[in-house]
mmCIF file as gemmi writes it, N, C-alpha and C atoms, coordinates in Angstrom:
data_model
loop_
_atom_site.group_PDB
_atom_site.id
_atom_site.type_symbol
_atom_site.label_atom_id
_atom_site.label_alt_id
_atom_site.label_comp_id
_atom_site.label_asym_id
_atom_site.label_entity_id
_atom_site.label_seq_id
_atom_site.pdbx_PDB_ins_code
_atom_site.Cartn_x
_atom_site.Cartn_y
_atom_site.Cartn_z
_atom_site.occupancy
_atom_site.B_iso_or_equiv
_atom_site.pdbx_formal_charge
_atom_site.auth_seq_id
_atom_site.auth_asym_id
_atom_site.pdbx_PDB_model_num
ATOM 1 N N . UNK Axp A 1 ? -87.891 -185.439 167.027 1 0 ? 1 A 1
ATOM 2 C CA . UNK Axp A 1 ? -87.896 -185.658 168.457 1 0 ? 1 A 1
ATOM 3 C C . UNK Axp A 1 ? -89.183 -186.366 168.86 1 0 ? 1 A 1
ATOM 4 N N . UNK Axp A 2 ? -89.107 -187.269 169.638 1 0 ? 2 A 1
ATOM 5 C CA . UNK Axp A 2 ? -90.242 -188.194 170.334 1 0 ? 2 A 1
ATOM 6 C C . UNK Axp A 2 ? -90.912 -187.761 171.216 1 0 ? 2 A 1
ATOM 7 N N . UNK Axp A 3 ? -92.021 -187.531 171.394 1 0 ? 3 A 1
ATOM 8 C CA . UNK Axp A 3 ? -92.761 -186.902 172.342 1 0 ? 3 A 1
ATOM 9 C C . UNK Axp A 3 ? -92.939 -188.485 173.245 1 0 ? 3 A 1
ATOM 10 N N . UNK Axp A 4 ? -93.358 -188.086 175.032 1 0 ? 4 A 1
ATOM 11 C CA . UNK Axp A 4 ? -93.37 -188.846 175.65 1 0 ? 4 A 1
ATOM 12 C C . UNK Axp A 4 ? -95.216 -189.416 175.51 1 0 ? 4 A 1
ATOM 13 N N . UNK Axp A 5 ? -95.816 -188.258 175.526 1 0 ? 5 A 1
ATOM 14 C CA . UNK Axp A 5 ? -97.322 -188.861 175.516 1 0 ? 5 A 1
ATOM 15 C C . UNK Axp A 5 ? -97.433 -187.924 176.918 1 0 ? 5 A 1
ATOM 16 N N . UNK Axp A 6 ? -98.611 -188.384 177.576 1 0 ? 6 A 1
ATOM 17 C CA . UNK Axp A 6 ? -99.596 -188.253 178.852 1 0 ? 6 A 1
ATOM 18 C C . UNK Axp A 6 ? -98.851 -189.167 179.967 1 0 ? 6 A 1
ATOM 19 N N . UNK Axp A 7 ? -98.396 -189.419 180.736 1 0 ? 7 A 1
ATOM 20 C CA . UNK Axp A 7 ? -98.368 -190.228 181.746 1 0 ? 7 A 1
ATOM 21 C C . UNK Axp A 7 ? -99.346 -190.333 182.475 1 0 ? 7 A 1
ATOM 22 N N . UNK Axp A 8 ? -99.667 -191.181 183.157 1 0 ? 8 A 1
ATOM 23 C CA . UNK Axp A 8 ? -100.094 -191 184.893 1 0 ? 8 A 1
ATOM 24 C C . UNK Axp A 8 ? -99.42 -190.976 185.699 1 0 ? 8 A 1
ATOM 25 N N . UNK Axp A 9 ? -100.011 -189.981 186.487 1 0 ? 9 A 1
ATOM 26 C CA . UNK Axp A 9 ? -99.353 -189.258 187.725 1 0 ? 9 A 1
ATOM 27 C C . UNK Axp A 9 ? -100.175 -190.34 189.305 1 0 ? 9 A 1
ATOM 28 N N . UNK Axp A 10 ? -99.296 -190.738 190.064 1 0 ? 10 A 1
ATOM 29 C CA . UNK Axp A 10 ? -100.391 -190.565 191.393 1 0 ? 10 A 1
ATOM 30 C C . UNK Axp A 10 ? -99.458 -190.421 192.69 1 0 ? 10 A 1
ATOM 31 N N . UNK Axp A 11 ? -99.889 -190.567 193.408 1 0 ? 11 A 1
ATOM 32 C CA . UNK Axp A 11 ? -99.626 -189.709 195.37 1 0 ? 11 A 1
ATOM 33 C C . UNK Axp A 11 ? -99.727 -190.66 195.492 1 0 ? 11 A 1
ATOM 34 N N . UNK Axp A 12 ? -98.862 -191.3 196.543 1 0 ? 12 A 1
ATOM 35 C CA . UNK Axp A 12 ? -99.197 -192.187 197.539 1 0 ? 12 A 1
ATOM 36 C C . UNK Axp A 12 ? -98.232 -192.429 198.807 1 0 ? 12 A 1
ATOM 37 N N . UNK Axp A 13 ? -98.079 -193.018 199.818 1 0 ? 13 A 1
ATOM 38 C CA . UNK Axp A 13 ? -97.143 -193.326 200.848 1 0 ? 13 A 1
ATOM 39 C C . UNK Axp A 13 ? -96.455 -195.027 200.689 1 0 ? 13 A 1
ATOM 40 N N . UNK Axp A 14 ? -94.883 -194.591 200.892 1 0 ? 14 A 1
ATOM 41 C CA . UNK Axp A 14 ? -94.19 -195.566 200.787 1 0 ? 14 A 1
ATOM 42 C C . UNK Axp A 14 ? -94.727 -196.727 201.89 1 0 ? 14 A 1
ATOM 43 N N . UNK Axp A 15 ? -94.878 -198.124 201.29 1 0 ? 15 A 1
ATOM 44 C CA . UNK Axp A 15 ? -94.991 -198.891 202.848 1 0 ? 15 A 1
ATOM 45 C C . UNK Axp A 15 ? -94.058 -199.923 203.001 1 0 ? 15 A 1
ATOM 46 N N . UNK Axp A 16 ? -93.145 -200.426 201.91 1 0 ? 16 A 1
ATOM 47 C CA . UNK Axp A 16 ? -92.104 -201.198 202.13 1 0 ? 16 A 1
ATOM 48 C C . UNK Axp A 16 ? -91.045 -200.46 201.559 1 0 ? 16 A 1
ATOM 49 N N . UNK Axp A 17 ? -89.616 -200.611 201.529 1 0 ? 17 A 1
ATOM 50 C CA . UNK Axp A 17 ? -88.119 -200.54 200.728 1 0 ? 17 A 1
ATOM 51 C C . UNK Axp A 17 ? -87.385 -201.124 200.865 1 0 ? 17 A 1
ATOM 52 N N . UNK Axp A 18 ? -87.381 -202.522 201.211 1 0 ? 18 A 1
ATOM 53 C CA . UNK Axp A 18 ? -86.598 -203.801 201.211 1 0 ? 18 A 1
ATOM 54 C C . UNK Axp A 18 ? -85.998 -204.38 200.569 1 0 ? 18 A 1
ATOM 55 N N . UNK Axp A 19 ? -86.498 -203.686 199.174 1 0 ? 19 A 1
ATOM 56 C CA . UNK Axp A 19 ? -86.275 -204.385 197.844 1 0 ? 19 A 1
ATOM 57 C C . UNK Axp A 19 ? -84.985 -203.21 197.626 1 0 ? 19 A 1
ATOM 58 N N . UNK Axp A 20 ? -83.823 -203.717 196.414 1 0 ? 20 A 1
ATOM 59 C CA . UNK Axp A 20 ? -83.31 -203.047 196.05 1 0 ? 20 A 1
ATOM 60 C C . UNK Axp A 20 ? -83.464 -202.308 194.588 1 0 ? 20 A 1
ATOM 61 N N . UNK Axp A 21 ? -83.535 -200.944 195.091 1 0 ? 21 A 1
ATOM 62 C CA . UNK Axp A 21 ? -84.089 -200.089 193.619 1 0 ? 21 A 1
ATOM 63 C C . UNK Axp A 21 ? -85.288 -199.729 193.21 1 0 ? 21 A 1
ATOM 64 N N . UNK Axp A 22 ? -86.023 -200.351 194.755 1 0 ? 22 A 1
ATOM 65 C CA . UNK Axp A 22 ? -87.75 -200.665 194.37 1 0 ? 22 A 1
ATOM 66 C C . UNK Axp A 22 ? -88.683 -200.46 195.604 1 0 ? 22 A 1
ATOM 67 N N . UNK Axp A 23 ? -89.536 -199.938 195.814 1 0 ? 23 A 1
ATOM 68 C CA . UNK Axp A 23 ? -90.497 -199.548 196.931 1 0 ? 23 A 1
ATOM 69 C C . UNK Axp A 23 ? -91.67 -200 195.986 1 0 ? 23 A 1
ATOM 70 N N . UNK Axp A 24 ? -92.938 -199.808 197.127 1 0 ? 24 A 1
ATOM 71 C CA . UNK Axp A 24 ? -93.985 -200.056 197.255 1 0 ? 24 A 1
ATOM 72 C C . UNK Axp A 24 ? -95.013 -199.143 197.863 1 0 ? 24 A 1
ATOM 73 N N . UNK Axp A 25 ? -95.766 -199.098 197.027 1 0 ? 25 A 1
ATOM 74 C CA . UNK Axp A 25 ? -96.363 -197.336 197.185 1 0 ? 25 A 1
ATOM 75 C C . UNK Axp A 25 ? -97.688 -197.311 196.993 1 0 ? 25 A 1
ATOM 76 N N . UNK Axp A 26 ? -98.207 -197.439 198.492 1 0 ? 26 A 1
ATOM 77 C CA . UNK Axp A 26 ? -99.788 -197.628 198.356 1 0 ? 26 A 1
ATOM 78 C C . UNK Axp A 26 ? -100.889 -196.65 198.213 1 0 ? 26 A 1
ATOM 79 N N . UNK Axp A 27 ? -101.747 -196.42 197.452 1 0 ? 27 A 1
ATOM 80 C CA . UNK Axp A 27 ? -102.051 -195.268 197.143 1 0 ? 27 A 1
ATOM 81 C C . UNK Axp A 27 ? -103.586 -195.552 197.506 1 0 ? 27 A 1
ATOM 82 N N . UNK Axp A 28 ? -104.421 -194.671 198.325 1 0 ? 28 A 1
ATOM 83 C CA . UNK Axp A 28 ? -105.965 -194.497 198.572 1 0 ? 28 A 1
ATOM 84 C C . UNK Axp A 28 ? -106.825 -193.813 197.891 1 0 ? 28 A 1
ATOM 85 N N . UNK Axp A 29 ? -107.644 -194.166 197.287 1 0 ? 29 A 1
ATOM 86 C CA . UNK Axp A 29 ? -108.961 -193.053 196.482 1 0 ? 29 A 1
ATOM 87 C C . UNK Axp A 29 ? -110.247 -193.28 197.41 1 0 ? 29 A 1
ATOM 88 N N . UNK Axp A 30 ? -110.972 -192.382 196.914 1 0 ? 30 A 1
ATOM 89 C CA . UNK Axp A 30 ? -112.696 -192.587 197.056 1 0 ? 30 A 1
ATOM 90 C C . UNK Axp A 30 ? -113.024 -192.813 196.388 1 0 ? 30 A 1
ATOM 91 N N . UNK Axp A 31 ? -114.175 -194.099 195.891 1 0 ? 31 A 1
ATOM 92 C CA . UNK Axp A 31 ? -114.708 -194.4 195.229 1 0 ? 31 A 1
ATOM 93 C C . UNK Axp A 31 ? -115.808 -194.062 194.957 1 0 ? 31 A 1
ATOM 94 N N . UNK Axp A 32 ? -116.748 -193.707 194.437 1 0 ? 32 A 1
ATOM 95 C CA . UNK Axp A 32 ? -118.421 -194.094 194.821 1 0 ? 32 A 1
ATOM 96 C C . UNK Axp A 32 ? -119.267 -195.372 194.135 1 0 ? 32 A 1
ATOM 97 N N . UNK Axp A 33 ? -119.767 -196.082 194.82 1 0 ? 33 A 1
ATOM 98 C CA . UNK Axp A 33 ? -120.528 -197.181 194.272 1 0 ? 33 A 1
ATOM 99 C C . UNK Axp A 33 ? -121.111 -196.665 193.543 1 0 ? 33 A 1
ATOM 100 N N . UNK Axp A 34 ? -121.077 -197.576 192.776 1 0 ? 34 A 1
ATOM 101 C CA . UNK Axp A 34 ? -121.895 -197.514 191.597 1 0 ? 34 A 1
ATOM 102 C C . UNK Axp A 34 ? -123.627 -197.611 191.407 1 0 ? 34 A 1
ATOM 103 N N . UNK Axp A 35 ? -124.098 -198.591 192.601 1 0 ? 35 A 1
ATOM 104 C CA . UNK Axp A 35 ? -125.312 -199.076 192.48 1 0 ? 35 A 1
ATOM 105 C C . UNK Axp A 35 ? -125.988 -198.469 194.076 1 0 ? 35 A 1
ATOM 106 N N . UNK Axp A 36 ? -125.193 -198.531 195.094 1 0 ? 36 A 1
ATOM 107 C CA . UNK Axp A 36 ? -125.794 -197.843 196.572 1 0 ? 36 A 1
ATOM 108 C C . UNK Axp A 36 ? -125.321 -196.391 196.413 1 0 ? 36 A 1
ATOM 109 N N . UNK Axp A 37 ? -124.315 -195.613 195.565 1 0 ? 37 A 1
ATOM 110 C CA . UNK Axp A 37 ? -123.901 -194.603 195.78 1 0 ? 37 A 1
ATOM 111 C C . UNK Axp A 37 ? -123.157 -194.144 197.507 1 0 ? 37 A 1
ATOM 112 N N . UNK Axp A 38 ? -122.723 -194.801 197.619 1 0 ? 38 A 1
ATOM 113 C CA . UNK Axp A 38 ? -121.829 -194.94 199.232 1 0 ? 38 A 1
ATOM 114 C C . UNK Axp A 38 ? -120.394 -194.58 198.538 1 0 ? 38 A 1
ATOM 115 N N . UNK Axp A 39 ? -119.511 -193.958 199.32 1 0 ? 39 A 1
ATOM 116 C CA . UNK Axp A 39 ? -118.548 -193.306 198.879 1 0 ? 39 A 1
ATOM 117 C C . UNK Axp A 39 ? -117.542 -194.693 200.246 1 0 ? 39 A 1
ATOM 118 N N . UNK Axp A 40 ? -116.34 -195.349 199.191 1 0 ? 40 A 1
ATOM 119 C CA . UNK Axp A 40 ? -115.893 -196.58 199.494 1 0 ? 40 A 1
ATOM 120 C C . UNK Axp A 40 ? -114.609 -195.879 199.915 1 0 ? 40 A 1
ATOM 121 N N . UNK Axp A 41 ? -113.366 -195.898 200.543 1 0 ? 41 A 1
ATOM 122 C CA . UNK Axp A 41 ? -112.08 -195.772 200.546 1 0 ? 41 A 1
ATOM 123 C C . UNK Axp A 41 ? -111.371 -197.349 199.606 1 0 ? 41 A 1
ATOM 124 N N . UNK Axp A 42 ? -110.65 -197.389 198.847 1 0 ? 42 A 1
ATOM 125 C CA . UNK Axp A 42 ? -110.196 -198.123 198.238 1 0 ? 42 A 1
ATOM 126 C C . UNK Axp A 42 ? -108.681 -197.761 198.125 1 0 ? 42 A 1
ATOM 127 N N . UNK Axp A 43 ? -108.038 -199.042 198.178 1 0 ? 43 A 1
ATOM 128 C CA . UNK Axp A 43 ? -106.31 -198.772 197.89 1 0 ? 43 A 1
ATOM 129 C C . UNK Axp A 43 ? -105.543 -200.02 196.963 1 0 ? 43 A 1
ATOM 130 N N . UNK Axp A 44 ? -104.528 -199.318 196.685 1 0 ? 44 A 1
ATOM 131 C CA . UNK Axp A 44 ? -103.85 -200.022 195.659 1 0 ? 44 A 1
ATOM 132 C C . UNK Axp A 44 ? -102.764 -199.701 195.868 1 0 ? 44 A 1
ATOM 133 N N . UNK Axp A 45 ? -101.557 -201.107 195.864 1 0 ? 45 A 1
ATOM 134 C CA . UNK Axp A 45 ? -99.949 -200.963 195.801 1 0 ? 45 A 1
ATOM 135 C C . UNK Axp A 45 ? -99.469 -201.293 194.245 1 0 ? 45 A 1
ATOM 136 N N . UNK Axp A 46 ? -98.572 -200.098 194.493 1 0 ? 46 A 1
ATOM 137 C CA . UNK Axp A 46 ? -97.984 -200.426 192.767 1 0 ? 46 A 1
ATOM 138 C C . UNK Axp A 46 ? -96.293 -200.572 193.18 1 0 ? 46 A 1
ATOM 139 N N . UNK Axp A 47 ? -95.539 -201.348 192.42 1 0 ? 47 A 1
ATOM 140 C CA . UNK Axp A 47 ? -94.016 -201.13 192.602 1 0 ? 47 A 1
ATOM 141 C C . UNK Axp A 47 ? -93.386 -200.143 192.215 1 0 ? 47 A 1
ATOM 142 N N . UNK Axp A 48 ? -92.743 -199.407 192.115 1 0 ? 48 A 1
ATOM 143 C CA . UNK Axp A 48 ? -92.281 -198.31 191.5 1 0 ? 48 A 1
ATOM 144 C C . UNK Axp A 48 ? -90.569 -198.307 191.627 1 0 ? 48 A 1
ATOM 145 N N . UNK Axp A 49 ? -90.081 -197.691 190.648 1 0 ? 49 A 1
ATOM 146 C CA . UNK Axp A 49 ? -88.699 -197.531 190.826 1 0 ? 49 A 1
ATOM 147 C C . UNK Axp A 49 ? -88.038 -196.401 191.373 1 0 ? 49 A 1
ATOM 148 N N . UNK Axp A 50 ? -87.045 -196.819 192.192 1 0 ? 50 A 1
ATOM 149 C CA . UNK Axp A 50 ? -86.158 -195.695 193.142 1 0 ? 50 A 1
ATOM 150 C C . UNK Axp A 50 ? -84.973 -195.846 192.812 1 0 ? 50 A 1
ATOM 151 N N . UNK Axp A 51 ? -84.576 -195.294 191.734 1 0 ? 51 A 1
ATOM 152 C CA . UNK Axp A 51 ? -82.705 -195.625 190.835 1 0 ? 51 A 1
ATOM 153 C C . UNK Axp A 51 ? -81.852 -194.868 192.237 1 0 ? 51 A 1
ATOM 154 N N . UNK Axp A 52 ? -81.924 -194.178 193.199 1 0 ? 52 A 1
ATOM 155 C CA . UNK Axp A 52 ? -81.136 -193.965 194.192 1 0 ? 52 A 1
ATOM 156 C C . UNK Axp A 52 ? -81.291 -194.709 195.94 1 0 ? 52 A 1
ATOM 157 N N . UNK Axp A 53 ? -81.953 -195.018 195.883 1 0 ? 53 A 1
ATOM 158 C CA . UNK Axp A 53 ? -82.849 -195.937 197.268 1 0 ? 53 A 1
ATOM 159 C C . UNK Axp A 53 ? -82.765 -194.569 198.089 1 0 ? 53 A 1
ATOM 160 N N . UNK Axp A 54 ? -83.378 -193.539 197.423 1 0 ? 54 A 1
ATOM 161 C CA . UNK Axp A 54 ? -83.926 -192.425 198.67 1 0 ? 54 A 1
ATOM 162 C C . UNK Axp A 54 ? -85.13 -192.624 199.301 1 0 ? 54 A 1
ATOM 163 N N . UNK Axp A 55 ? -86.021 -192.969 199.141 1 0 ? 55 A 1
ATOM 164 C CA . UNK Axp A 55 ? -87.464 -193.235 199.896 1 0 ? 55 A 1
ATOM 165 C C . UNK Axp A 55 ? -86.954 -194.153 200.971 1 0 ? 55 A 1
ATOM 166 N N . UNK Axp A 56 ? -88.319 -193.787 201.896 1 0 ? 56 A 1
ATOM 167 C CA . UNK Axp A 56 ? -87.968 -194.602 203.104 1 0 ? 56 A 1
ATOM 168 C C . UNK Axp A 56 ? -89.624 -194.544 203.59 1 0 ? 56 A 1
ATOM 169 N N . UNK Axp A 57 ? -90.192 -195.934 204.177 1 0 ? 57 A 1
ATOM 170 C CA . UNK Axp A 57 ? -91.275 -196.118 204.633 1 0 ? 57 A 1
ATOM 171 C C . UNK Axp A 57 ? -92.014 -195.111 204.961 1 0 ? 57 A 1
ATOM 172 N N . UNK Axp A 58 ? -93.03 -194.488 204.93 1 0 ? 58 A 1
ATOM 173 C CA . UNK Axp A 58 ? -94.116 -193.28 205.426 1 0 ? 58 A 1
ATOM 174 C C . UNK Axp A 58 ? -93.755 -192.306 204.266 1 0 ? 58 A 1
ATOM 175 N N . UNK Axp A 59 ? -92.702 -192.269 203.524 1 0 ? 59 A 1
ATOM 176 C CA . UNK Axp A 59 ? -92.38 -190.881 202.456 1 0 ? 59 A 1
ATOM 177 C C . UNK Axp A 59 ? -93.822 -191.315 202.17 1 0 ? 59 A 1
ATOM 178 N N . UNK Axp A 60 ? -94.237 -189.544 201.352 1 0 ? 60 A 1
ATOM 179 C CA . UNK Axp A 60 ? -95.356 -189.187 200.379 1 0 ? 60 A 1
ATOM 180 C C . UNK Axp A 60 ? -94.395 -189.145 199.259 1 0 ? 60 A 1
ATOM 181 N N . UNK Axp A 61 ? -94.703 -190.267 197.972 1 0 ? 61 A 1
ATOM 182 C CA . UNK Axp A 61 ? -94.347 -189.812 196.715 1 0 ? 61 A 1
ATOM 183 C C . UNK Axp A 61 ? -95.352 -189.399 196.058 1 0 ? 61 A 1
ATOM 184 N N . UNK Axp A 62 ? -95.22 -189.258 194.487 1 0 ? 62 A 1
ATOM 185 C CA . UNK Axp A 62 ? -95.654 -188.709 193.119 1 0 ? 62 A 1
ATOM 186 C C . UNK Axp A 62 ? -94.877 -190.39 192.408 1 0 ? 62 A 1
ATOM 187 N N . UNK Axp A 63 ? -95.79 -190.623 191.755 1 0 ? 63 A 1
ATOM 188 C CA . UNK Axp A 63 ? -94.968 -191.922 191.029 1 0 ? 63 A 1
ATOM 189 C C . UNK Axp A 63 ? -95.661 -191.376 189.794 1 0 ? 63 A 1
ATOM 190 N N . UNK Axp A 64 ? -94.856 -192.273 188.517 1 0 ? 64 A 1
ATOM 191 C CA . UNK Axp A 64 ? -95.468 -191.519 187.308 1 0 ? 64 A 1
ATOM 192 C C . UNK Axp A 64 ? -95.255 -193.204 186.598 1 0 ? 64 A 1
ATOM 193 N N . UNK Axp A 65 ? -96.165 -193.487 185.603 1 0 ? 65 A 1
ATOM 194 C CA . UNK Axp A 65 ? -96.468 -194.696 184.506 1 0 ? 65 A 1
ATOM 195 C C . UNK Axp A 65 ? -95.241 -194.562 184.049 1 0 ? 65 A 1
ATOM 196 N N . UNK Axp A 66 ? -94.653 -195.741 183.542 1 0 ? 66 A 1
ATOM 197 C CA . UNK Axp A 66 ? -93.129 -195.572 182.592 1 0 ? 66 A 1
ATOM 198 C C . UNK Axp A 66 ? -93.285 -197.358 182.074 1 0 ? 66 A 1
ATOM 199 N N . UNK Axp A 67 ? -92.303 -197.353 180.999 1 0 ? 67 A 1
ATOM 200 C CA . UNK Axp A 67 ? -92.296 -198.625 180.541 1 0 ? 67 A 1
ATOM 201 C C . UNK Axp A 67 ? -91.93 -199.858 181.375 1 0 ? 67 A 1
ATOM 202 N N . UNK Axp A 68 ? -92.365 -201.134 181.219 1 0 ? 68 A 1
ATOM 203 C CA . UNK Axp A 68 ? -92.111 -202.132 182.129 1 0 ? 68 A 1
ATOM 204 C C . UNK Axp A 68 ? -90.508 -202.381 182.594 1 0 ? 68 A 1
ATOM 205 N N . UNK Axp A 69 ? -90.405 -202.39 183.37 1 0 ? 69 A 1
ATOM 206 C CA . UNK Axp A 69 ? -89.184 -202.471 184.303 1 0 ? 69 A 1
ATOM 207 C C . UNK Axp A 69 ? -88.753 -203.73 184.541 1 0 ? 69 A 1
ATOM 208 N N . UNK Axp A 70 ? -89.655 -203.978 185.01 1 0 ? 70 A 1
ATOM 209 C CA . UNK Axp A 70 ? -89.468 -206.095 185.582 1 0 ? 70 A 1
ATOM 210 C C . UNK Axp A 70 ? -90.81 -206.432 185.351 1 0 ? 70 A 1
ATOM 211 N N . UNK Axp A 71 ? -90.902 -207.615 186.391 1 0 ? 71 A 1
ATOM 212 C CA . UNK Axp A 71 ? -92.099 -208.428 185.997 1 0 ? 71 A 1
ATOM 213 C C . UNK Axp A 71 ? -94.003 -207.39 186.422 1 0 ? 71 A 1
ATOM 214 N N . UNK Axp A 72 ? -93.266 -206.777 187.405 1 0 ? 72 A 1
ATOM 215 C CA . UNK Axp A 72 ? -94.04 -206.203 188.263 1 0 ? 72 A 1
ATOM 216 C C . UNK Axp A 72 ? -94.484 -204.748 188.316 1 0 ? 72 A 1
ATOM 217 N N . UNK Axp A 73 ? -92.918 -204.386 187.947 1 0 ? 73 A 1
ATOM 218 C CA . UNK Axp A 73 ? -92.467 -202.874 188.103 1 0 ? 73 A 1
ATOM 219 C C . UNK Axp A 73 ? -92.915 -201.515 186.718 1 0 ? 73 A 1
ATOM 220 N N . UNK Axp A 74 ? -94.144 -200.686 186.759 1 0 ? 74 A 1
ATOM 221 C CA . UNK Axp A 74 ? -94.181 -200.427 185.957 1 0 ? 74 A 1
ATOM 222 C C . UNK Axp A 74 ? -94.534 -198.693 186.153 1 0 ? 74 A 1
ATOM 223 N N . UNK Axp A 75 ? -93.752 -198.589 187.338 1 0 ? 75 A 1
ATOM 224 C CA . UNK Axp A 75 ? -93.81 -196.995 187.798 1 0 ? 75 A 1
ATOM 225 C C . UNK Axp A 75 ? -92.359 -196.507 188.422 1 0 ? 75 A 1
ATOM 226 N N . UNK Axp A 76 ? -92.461 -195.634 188.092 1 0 ? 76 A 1
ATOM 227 C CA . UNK Axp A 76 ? -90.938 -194.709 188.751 1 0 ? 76 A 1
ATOM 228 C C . UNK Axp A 76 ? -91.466 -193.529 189.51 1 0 ? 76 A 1
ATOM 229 N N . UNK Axp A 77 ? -90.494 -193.765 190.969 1 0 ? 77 A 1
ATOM 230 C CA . UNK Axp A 77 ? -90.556 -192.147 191.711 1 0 ? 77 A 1
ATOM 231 C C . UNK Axp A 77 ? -89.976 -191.299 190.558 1 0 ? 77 A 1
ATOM 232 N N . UNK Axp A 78 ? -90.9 -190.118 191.079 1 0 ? 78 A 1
ATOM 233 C CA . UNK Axp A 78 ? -90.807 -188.715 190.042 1 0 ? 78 A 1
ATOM 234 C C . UNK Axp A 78 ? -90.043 -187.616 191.064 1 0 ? 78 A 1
ATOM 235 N N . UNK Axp A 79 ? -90.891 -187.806 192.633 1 0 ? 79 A 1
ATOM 236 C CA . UNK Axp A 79 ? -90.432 -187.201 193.246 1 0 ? 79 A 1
ATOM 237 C C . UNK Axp A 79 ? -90.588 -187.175 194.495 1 0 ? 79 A 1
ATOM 238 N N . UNK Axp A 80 ? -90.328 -187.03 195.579 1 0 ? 80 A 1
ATOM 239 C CA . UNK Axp A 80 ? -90.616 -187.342 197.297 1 0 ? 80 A 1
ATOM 240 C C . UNK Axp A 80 ? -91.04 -186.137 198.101 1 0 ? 80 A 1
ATOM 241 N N . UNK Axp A 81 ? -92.431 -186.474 197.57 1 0 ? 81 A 1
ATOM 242 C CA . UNK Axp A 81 ? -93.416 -184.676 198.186 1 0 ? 81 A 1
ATOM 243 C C . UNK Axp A 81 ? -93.007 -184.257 200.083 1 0 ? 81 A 1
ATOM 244 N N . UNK Axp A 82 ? -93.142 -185.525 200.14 1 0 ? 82 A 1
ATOM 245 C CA . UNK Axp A 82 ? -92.987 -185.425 202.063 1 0 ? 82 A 1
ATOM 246 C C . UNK Axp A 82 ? -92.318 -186.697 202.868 1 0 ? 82 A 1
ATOM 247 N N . UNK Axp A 83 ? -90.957 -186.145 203.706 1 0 ? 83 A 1
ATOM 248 C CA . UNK Axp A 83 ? -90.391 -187.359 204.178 1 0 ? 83 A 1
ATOM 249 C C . UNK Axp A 83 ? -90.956 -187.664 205.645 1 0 ? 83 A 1
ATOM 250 N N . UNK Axp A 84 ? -90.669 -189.17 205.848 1 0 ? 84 A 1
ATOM 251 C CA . UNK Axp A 84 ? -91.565 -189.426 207.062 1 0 ? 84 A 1
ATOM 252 C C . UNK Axp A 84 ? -90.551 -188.278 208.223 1 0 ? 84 A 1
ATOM 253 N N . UNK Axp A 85 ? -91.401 -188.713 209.201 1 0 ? 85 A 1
ATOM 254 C CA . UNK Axp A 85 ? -91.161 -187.872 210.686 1 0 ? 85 A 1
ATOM 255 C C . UNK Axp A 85 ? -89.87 -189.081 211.555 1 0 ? 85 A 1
């Protein structure tokens, strides 16, 4: 039997689903500089896959690393922590 490995896990809020099968899921950290030590907000959109088109703009997902999908696509919803209002 094949073990999967470690994934990465991350949180983030849906901000597009236009696409079919596919959202966009922008995710915020804190950074700290490196050289001023100032604590930065930084964000990043990753594509991720939605094999049911349940997400909808403002959801909180969990996306998890998975093998390349398309050109772009190299995350899958795991799961939809919080739906928008």
């Amino acid at each position: 039997m094949k073990r999967k490995g470690i994934r990465k896990e991350l949180v983030g809020v849906v901000s597009s689903n236009k696409m079919d099968k596919t959202v966009v899921v922008e995710v915020h950290r804190l950074v700290t500089h490196p050289v001023y030590k100032k604590v930065i907000r930084s964000r990043a959109k990753f594509k991720a896959h939605d094999e049911k088109n349940e997400c909808n703009i403002g959801d909180k997902v969990l996306i998890e690393e998975t093998r390349p999908l398309s050109k772009e696509k190299r995350w899958r919803v795991k799961k939809i922590l919080e739906k928008a209002m």
